[in-house]
Each structure stands twice: as C-alpha cells, then as structure tokens.
C-alpha positions as CSV (number, residue, x, y, z in Angstrom):
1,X,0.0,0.0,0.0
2,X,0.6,3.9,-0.1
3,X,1.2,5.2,3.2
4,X,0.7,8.4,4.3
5,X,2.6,8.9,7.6
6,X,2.6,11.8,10.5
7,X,3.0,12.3,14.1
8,X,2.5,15.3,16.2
9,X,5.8,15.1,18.3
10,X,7.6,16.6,15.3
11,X,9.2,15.5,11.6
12,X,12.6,14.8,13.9
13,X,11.2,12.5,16.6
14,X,12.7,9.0,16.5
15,X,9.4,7.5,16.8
16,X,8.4,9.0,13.4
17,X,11.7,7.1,11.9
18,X,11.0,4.3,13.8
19,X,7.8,3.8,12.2
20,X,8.6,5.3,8.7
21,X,11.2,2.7,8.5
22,X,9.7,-0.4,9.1
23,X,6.6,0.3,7.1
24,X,8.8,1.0,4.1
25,X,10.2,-2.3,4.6
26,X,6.8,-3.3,2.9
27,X,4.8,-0.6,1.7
28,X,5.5,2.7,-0.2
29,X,5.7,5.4,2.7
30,X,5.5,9.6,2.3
31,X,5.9,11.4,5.9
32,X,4.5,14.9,6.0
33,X,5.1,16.0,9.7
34,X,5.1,18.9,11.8
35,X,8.6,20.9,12.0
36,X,8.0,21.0,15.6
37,X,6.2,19.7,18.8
38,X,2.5,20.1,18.7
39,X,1.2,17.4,21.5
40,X,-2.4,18.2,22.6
41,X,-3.2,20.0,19.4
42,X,-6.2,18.0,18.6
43,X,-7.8,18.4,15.4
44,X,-7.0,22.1,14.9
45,X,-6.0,23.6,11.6
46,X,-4.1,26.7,10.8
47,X,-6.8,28.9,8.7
48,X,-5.0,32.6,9.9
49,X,-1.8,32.2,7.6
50,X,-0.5,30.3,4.5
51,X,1.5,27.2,5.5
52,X,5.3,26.2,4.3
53,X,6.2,22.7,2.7
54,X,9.2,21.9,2.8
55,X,11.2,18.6,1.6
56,X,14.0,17.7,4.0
57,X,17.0,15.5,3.2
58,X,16.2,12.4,4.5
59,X,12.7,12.9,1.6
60,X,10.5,13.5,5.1
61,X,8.3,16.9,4.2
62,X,8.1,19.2,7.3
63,X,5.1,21.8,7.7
64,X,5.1,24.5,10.3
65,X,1.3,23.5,10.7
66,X,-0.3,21.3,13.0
67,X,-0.7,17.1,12.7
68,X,-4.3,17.9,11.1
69,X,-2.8,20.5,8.9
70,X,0.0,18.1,7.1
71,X,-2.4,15.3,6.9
72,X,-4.6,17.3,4.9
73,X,-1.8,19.2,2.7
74,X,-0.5,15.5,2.2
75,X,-3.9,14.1,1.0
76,X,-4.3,16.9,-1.5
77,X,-0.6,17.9,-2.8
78,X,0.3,14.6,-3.5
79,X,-3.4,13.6,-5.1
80,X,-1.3,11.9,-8.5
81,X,-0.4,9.8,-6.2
82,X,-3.0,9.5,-3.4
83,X,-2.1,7.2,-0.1
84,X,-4.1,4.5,0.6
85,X,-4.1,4.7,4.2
86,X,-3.2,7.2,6.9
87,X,-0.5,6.3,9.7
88,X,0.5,8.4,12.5
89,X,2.5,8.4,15.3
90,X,5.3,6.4,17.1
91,X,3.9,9.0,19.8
92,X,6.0,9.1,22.9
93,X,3.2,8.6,25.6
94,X,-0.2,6.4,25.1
95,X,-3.3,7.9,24.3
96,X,-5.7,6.3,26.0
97,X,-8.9,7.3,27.2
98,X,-9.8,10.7,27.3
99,X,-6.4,11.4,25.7
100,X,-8.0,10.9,22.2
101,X,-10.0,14.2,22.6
102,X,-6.6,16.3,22.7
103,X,-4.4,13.8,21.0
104,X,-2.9,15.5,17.7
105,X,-1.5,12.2,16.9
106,X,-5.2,10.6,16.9
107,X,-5.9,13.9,15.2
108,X,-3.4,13.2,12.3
109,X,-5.0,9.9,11.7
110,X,-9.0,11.5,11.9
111,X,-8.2,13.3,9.1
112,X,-7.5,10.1,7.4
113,X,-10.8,8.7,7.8
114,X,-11.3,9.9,4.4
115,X,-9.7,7.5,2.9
116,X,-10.5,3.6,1.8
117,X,-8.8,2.1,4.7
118,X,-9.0,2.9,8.1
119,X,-6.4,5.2,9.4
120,X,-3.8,4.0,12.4
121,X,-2.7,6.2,15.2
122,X,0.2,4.5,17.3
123,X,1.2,5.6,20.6
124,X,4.4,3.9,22.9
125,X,4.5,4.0,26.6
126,X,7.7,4.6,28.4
127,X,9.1,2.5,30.9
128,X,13.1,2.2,31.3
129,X,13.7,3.1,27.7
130,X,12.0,4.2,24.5
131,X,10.7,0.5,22.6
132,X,10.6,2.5,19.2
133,X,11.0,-1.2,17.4
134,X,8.0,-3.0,19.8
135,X,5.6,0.0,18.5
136,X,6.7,-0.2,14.7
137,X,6.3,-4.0,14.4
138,X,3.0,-4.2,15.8
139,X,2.1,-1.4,13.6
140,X,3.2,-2.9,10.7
141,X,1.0,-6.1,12.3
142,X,-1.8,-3.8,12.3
143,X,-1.9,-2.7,8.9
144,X,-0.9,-5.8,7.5
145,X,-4.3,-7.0,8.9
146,X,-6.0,-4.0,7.9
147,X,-9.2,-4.8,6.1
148,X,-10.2,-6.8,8.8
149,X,-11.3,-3.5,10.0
150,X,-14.2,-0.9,9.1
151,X,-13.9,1.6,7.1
152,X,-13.8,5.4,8.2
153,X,-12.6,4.2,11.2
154,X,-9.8,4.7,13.4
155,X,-7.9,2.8,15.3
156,X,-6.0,3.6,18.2
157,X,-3.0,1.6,18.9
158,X,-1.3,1.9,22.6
159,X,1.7,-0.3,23.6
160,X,4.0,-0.9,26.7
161,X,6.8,0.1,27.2
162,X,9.0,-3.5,26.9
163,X,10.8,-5.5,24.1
164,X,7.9,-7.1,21.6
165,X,9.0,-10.5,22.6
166,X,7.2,-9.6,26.4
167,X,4.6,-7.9,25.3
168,X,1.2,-10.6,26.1
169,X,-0.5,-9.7,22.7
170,X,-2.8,-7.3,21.2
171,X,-6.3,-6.9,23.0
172,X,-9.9,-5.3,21.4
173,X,-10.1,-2.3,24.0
174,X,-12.6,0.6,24.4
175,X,-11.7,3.5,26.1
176,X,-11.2,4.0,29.7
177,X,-11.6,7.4,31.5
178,X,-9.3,9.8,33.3
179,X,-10.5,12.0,36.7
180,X,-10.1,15.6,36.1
181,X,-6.4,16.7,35.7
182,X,-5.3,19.3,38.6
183,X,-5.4,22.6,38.8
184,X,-2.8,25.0,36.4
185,X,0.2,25.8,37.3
186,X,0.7,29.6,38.1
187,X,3.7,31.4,37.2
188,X,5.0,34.9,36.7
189,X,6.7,36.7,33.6
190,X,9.4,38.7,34.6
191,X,6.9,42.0,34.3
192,X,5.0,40.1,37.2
193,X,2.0,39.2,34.7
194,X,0.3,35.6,35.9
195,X,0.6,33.2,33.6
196,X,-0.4,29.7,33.7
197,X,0.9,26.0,32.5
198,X,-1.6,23.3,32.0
199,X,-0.9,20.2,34.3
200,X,-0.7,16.8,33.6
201,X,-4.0,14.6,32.8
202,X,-5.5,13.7,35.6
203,X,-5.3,9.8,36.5
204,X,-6.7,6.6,35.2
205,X,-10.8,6.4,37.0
206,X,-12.0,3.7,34.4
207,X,-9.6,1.3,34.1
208,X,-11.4,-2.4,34.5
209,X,-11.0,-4.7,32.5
210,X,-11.6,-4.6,28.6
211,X,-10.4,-0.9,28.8
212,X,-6.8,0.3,27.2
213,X,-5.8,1.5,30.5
214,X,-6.2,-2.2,32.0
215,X,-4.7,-3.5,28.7
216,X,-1.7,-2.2,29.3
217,X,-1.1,-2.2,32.9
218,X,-1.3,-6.3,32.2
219,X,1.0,-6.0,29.4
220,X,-1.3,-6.0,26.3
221,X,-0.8,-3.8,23.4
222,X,-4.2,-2.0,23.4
223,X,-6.3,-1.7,20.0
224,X,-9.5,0.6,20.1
225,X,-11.9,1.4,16.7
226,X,-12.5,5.2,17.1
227,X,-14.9,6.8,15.3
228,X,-15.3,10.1,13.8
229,X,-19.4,10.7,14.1
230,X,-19.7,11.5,17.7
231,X,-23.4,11.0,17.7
232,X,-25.1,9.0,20.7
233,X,-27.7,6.7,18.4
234,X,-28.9,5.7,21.9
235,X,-29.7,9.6,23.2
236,X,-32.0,10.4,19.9
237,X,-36.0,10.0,20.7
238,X,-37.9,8.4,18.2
239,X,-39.7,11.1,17.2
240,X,-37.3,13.7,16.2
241,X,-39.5,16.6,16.5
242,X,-38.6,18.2,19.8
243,X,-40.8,21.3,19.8
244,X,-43.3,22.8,19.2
C-alpha cells in the first residue's frame, strides 16, 4: 500500500523514523510531519496564515502546521499519487482514554478517515527506555491485517513500554476514562504578569477490564476502533420533533 505517515511530536522524533522505517520495509511510505512539537493540538488547523512545505534530506516533508494541517496538505498535494491509508504516530506517551480528545497524533490519523482504509494512530508508553521497534512491528502487524477493520474508522493503537517478545498480545479495547487533571500551574513573567501552565492529565478512573488502560497495565498492546461521528444513536428520541 501507499502510506501516508505523521506524528504530532515533530518531523525529527525518533518515533516517526522508527515507524517510517519499518513500514517502508513493505509498503511505499511519504511522511508529511510537523517541523515542531504540537502534543495536545487536537484536530486544529491553521486557517490565519499560508502554510510552508518543505522537503527535507532524508525525503520527510516538514510543515510549520499542525498534525491535522499536514495530513490534509499530504492528502491533497500529493493527489497523482493519493495514499491508501493514513498512519500516525510512534507517539511518545499512550493515548488512552480521554487522551484521544486532545491527542494531535489521533488527530493526524482523523483526518485520514477519508480515505478507503481505516487510518492507524500508534502511541508507545515509556518505561526504562523508549521501545521504538516494539511499536513499529505491531504497527506494521496492524496494517498488515487492515481490512479486517471498518472503514472510516480509526484505530488507536497503545503499547507498553518493553521488548515485543514480552509484550502478552494485542487486546480489542474501548476507552477507559481519566478524573479531572489538577489545577494549572501559576507562574509569573518577569513584568510580574500571571501566567499559567496546564498540568498533567488527571489519573486513570475507568480502568477495568476490557479498557486500554487495564490492557496495558497487564501488558497487552491495546487496539480501540475510534470513530469520527460522535453521535449517541442511543440519546436520539424516536420522534425527532422536539418542539413545538
């Protein structure tokens, strides 16, 4: 397949190579990435000033855009030769739970959606080290099994932090659920003006079993179908006519 491949960490994160290189190993690969950090960007795009393109050495492409803005320059600028899928990630941190709402790395793959396979966001937890290679082979697992999926999906790939030969598996998740994270932090600029960094996500509240939190606390690589319509099917009455 043609793979269309981004992360939101940035076009120079090892996890982008990581994964870049072993799809290539079977598949024909393009990376469009941000040129720098944008974790927690979401699915925001850039509409208050032209973007830049630019082709790198190594033939990555770096945009000073967000993960949602070079997925969707890559889909269009390179339509002669359109991707069949959407990859993105190695991120460095799982996304789990609530994490996919802010996630630019599930963002990057969203904007995939549109395409005829589902799109594959791939996140790495950290334990003693970085397992770059455990994240890219199952990734390259996942898409080699890809069309046993949904279309217009996508699906949210979270795996421990330890070599693949430990790792228990891969496990059908849904998503668990995170308390509230605490409070800002409150700081001063040197003109005495407050300002205020966002704390970390608040800890794991729904984590039983058959969620991607418990997945990989047990060791599991965790595999969630996201998708894109948000609509509760269950919440609509059946007659649609609120009022009059």
């Amino acid at each position: 397949m043609r793979i269309l491949i981004s992360n939101d960490d940035g076009v120079h994160s090892p996890g982008i190579v990581a994964l870049a290189d072993a799809l290539a190993a079977q598949h024909e690969v393009l990376v469009v990435a941000p040129d720098r950090d944008h974790s927690g960007a979401s699915n925001s795009l850039t509409l208050t000033r032209p973007l830049s393109l630019d082709r790198m050495p190594n033939g990555f492409y770096r945009c000073d855009g967000t993960p949602t803005d070079c997925v969707h320059l890559g889909l269009r600028l390179f339509r002669d030769h359109a991707p069949d899928m959407v990859v993105s990630g190695i991120n460095a941190g799982p996304n789990l739970g609530d994490d996919t709402l802010y996630s630019g790395t599930v963002a990057a793959a969203m904007e995939g959606r549109y395409l005829r396979y589902p799109a594959l966001a791939v996140s790495l937890e950290k334990s003693d080290q970085w397992y770059w290679d455990s994240a890219a082979q199952l990734a390259l697992q996942v898409v080699d099994k890809i069309d046993q999926f949904p279309t217009q999906r996508v699906l949210n790939l979270n795996v421990p932090g330890m070599p693949i030969e430990q790792i228990q598996g891969v496990q059908a998740t849904r998503l668990g659920h995170r308390q509230m994270g605490s409070d800002p932090i409150v700081t001063a600029d040197p003109r005495g003006k407050d300002r205020f960094w966002i704390n970390l996500a608040g800890d794991p509240e729904e984590r039983s079993e058959g969620t991607d939190f418990w997945a990989l606390e047990h060791g599991y690589a965790s595999l969630t179908v996201v998708q894109p319509d948000m609509t509760d099917p269950d919440a609509l009455p059946a007659n649609p006519a609120l009022w009059p």
